[in-house]
C-alpha positions as CSV (number, residue, x, y, z in Angstrom):
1,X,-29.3,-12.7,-38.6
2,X,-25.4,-12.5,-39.0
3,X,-25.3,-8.8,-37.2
4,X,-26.8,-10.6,-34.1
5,X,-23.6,-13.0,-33.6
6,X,-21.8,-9.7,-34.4
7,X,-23.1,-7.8,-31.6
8,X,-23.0,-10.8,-29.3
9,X,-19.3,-11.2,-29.8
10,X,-18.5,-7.3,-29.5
11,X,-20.7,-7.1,-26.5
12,X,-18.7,-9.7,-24.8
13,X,-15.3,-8.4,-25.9
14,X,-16.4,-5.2,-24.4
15,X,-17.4,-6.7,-21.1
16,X,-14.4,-9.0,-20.9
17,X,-11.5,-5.4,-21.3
18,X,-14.3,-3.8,-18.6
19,X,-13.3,-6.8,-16.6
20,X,-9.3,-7.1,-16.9
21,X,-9.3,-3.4,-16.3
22,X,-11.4,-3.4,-13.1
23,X,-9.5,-6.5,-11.7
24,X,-5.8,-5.1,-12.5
25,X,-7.1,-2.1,-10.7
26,X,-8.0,-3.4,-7.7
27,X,-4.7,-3.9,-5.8
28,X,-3.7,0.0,-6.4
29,X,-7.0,1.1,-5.2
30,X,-6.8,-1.3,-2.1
31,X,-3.6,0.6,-1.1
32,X,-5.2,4.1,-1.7
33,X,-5.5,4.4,2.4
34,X,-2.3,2.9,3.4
35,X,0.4,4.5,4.4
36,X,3.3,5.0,2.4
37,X,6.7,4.3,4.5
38,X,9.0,5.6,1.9
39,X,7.1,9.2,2.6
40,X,6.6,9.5,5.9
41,X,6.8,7.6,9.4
42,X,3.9,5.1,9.6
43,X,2.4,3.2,12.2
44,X,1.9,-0.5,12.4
45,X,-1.7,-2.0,13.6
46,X,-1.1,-1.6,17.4
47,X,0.6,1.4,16.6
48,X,3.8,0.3,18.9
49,X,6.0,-0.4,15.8
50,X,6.5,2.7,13.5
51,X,8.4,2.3,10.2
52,X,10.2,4.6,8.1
53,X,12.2,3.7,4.6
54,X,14.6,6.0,2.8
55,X,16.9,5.7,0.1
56,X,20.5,4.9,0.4
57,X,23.3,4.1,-2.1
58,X,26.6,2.3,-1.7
59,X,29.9,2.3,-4.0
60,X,30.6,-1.2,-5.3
61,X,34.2,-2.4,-5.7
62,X,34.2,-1.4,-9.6
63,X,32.8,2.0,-8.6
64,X,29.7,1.4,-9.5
65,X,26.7,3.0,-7.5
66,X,24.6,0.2,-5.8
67,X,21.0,1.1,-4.7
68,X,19.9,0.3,-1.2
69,X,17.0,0.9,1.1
70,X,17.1,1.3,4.6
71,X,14.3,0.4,6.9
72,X,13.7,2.0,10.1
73,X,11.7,0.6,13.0
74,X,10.8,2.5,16.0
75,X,9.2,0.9,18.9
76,X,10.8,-2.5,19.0
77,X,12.3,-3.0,22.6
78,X,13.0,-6.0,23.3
79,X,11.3,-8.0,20.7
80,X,12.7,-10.1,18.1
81,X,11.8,-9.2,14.6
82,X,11.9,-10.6,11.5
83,X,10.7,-9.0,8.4
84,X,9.9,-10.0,4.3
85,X,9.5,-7.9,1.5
86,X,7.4,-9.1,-2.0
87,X,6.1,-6.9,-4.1
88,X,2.6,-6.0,-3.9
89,X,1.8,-4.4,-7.4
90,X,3.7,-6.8,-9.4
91,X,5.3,-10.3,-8.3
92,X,9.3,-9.7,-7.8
93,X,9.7,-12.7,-5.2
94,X,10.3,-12.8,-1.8
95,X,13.0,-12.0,-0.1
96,X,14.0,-11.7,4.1
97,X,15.5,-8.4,5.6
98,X,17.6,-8.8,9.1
99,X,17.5,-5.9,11.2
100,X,20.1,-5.1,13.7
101,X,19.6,-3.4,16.6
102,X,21.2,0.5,16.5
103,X,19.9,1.8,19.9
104,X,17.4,0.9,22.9
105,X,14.2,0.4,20.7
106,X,15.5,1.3,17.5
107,X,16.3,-1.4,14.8
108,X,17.6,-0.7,11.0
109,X,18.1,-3.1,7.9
110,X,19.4,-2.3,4.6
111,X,18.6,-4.0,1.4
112,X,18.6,-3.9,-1.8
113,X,14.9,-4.4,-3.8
114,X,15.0,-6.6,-7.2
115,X,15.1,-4.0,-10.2
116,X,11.9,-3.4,-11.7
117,X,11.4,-2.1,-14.9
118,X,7.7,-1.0,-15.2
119,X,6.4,2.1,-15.9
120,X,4.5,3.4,-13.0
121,X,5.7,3.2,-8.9
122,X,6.0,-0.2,-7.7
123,X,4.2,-1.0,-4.1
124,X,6.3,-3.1,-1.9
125,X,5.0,-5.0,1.1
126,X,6.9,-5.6,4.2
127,X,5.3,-8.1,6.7
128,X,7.4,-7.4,10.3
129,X,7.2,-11.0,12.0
130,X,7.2,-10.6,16.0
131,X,8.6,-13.6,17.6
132,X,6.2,-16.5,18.9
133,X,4.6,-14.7,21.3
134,X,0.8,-14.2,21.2
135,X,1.1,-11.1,22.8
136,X,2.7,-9.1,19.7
137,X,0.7,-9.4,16.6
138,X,2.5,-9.3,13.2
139,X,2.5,-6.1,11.3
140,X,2.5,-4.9,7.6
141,X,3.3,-1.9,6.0
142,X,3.9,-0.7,2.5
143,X,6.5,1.4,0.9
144,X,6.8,2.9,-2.5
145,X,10.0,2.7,-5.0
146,X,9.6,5.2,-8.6
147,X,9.3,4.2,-11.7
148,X,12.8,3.6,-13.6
């Protein structure tokens, strides 16, 4: 009778790791497909906007090395963008990014992204915002930083 209550309670234990390992899962495997910006060029949904983010450092006043990303967007003439990164694999805020305008069609922003100290490569989202108009739809793409 008491190895019943056992089994119960190991049973359940079992099922409930099974479960927190599936559901912290899920977000990596949902981004399997998508395109990583920080590898390649990648297209946005109507495939107008093409993004591209690189690594970039900058010398701080006590010669320090800051590092930066910069974000490249193709395909933008004449619109008025706005863009937002937050991390996708792990919560690290929410934060705006102002591009400027480098050439007809051509805009660039460079930011920094909130040190994180985890283990594995951390996803970042960046949602491109494309004015009011209901013509332009707003786009999303994700980039990858390594692990530190």
């Amino acid at each position: 009778m008491n190895s019943i209550p056992r089994a119960v309670v190991i049973g359940l234990l079992v099922l409930s790791i099974g479960v927190w390992l599936g559901l912290s899962r899920q977000p990596i495997q949902a981004l399997a497909n998508a395109c990583d910006a920080s590898l390649t060029w990648c297209n946005g949904a109507d495939e107008e906007l093409q993004l591209h983010v690189t690594k970039s450092s900058q010398q701080s006043l006590n010669h320090t090395e800051i590092e930066l990303i910069e974000i490249d967007l193709v395909g933008a003439a004449g619109i008025q963008l706005s863009g937002r990164i937050s991390g996708e694999t792990m919560y690290m805020g929410q934060f705006n990014v102002n591009f400027k305008r480098i050439q007809q069609g051509q805009l660039q922003a460079i930011t920094s992204l909130p040190n994180c100290v985890e283990s594995q490569t951390m996803i970042w989202r960046l949602d491109i915002n494309q004015g009011e108009t209901s013509t332009h739809q707003n786009q999303t793409f994700f980039f990858s930083s390594p692990a530190h």
